[in-house]
C-alpha positions as CSV (number, residue, x, y, z in Angstrom):
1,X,0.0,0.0,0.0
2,X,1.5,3.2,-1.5
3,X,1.2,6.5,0.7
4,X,-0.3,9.7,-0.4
5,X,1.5,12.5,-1.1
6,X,0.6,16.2,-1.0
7,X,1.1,16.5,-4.7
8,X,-0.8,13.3,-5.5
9,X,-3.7,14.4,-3.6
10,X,-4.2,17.7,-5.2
11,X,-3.5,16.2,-8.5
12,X,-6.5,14.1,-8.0
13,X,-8.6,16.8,-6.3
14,X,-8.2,19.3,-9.8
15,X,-8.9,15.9,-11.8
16,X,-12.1,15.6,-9.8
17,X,-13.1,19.2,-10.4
18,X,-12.2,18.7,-14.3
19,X,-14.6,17.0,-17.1
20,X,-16.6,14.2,-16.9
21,X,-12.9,12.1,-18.3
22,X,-10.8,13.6,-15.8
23,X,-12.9,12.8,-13.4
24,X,-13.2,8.9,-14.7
25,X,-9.7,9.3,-14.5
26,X,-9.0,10.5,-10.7
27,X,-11.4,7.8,-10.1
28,X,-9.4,5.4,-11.6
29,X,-6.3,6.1,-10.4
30,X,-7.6,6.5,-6.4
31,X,-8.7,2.8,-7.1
32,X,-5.3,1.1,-9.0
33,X,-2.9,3.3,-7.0
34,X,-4.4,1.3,-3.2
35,X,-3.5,4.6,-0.5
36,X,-3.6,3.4,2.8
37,X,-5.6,5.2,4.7
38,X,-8.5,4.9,2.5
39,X,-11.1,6.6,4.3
40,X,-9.2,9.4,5.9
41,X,-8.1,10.4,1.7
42,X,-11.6,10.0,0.8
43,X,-13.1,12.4,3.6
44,X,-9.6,15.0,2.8
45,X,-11.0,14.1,-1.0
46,X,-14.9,14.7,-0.2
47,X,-13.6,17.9,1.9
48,X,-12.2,19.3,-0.9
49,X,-14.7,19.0,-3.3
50,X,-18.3,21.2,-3.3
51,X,-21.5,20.8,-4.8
52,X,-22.3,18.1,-8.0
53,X,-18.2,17.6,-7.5
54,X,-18.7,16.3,-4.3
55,X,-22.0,14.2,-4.9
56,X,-20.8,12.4,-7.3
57,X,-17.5,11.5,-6.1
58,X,-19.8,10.2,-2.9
59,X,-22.3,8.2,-5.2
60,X,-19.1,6.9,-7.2
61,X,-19.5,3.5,-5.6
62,X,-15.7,3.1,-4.1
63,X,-16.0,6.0,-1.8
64,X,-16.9,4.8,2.1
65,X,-17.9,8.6,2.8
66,X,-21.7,10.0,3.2
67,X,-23.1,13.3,2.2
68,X,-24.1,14.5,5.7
69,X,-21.0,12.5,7.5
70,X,-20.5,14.3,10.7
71,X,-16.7,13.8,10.1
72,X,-16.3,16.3,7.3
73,X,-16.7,19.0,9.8
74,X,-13.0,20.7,10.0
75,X,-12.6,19.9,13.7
76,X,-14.0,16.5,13.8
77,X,-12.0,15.2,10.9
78,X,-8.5,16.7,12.4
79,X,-9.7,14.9,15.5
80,X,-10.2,11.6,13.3
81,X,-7.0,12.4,11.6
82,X,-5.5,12.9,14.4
83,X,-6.3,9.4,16.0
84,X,-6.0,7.3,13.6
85,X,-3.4,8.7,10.7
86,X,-0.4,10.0,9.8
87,X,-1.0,13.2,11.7
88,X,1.4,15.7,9.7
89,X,0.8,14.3,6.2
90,X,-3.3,14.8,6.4
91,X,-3.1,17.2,8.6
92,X,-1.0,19.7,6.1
93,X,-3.6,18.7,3.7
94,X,-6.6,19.7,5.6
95,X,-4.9,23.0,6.4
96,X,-4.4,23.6,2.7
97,X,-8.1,22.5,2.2
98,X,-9.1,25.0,4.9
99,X,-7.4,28.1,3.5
100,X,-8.2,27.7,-0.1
């Protein structure tokens, strides 16, 4: 199981917000490339994304996220982050989310 980077993820964030393709293609990609930490990249993902972007990344059928999850409230995710994944990675992530 590969890790995430910084770069990776925002890659696939823009890919998401792209076409209809590109977002094939993000989808793709989050399903060969096997991140651990699955769920935390998919909330960070789901975070990052607004509106039809967001639904249908949720109703994609490999996401394990929900549209009202409680988690993708800034402070409860960085607690979640926090106890359960590599802290500074997603962290830095969901600080970048935060401030863009």
């Amino acid at each position: 199981m590969k890790e995430i980077t910084i770069d990776n993820f925002f890659s696939i964030s823009s890919l998401l917000k792209g076409s209809p393709e590109d977002f094939q293609i993000a989808i793709s990609n989050l399903d060969n490339l096997k991140f651990k930490d699955k769920y935390i990249i998919d909330l960070l993902i789901t975070k990052s994304l607004s509106l039809e972007n967001r639904i249908a990344f949720l109703n994609c059928g490999t996401v394990n996220g929900k549209r009202y999850d409680t988690l993708l409230i800034g402070k409860n995710l960085f607690n979640y982050i926090k106890a359960n994944g590599n802290n500074k990675l997603y962290k830095q992530i969901l600080y970048r989310i935060m401030n863009t």
